[in-house]
C-alpha positions in Angstrom: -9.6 98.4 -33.7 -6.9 100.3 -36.0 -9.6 100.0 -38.5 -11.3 102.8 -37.2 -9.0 104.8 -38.3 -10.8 105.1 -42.1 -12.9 107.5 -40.1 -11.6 111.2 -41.1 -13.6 112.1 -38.3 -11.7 109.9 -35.6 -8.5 110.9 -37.2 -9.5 114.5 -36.2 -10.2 113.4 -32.7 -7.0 111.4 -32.3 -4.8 114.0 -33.5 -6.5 116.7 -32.0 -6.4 114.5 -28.4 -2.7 114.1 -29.0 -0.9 117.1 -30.2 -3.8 119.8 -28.0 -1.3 122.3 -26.3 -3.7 122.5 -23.7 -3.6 125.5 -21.1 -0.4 127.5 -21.2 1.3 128.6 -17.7 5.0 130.8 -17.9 6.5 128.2 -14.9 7.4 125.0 -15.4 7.2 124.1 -11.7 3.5 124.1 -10.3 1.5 123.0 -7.1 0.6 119.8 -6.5 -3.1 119.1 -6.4 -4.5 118.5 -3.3 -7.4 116.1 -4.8 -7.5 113.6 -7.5 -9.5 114.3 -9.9 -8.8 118.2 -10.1 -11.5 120.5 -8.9 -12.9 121.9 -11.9 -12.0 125.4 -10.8 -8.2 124.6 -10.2 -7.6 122.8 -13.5 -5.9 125.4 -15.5 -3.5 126.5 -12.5 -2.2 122.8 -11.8 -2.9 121.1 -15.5 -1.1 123.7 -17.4 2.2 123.6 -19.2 4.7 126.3 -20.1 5.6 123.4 -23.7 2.1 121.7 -24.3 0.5 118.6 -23.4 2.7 116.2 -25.6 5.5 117.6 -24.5 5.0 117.5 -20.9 4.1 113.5 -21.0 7.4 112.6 -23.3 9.5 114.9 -20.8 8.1 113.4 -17.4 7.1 109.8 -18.9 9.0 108.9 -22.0 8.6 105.3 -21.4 4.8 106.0 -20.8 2.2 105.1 -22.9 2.6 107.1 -26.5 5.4 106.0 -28.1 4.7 102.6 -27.5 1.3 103.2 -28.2 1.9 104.8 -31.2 4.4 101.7 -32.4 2.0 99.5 -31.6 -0.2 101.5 -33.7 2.0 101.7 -36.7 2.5 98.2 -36.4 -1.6 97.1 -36.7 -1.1 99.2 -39.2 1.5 98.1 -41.6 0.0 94.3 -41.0 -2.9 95.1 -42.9 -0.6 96.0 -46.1 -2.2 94.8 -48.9 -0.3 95.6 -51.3 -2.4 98.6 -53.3 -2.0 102.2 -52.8 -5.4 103.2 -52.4 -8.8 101.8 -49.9 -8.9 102.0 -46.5 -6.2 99.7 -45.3 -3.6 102.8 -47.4 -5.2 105.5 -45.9 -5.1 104.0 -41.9 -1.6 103.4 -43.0 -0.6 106.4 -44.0 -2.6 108.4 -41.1 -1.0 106.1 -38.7 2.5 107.1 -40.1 2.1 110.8 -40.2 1.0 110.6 -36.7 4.2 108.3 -36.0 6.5 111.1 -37.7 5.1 113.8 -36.0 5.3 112.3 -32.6 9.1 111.2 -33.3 9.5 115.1 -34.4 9.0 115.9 -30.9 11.2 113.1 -29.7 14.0 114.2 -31.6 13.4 117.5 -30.5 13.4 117.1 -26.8 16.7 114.9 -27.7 18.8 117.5 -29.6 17.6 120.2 -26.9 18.9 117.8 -24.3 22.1 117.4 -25.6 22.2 120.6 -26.9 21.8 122.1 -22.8 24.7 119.3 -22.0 27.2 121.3 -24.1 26.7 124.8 -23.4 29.6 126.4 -25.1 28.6 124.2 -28.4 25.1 125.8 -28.2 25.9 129.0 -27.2 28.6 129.1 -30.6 25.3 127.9 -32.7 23.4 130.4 -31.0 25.4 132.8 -32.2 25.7 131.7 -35.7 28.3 129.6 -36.2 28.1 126.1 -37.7 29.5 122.9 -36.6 32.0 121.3 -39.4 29.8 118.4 -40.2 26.8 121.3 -41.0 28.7 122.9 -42.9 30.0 120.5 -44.7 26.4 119.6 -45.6 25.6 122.7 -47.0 28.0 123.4 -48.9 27.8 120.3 -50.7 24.1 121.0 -51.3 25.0 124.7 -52.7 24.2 126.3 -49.7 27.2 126.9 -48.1 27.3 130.8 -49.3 30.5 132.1 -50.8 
């Protein structure tokens, strides 16, 4: 099935499917709906998100089904390697591992603000500018580190 993935057209769809920020709301808590599926009329107020769809499902089901999905994705993937850098089986690999980065960017987002909330007087310093050591460090090693 991963070969369908050639398709520009069903790349659209799958990326389009899985990073939609669907309808916005300013709460994070919300009612419960009182019938499965949603009325169509009370979608927006109990469907919406105040971070996005993707967001949402890693917060309240990170063990659900897209980052395995998306493994096993990269996986069909990179087992129909052939060895040259162009065709079809190249370009469902490299779709497949954009997608794969992207979803890990939120990942590792959701990660550092969790840890990030764990230490508040760490992330209220950064908030106000300062730099942890190892940062620092970093830049000024790669010329950034003003002067």
């Amino acid at each position: 099935r991963i070969q369908a993935l050639s398709q520009p057209r069903l790349q659209s769809a799958l990326e389009c499917a899985l990073f939609e920020p669907g309808p916005w709301q300013a709460e994070a808590v919300r009612p419960l709906p009182d019938t499965i599926p949603v009325k169509k009329e009370e979608r927006e107020a109990l469907l919406s998100t105040p971070v996005g769809l993707l967001f949402h499902e890693l917060v309240h089901s990170p063990e659900g089904l897209v980052v395995p999905t998306v493994d096993k994705m990269l996986a069909a993937a990179l087992n129909m390697d052939t060895g040259a850098p162009t065709g079809a089986s190249a370009a469902i690999i490299l779709f497949v591992a954009r997608l794969a980065v992207r979803v890990e960017a939120y990942v590792v987002f959701l990660a550092e603000h969790r840890a990030w909330r764990r230490e508040p007087e760490q992330g209220q310093r950064r908030a106000q500018g300062e730099v942890s050591a190892p940062r620092a460090a970093a830049c000024e090693g790669a010329g950034a580190g003003g002067g």
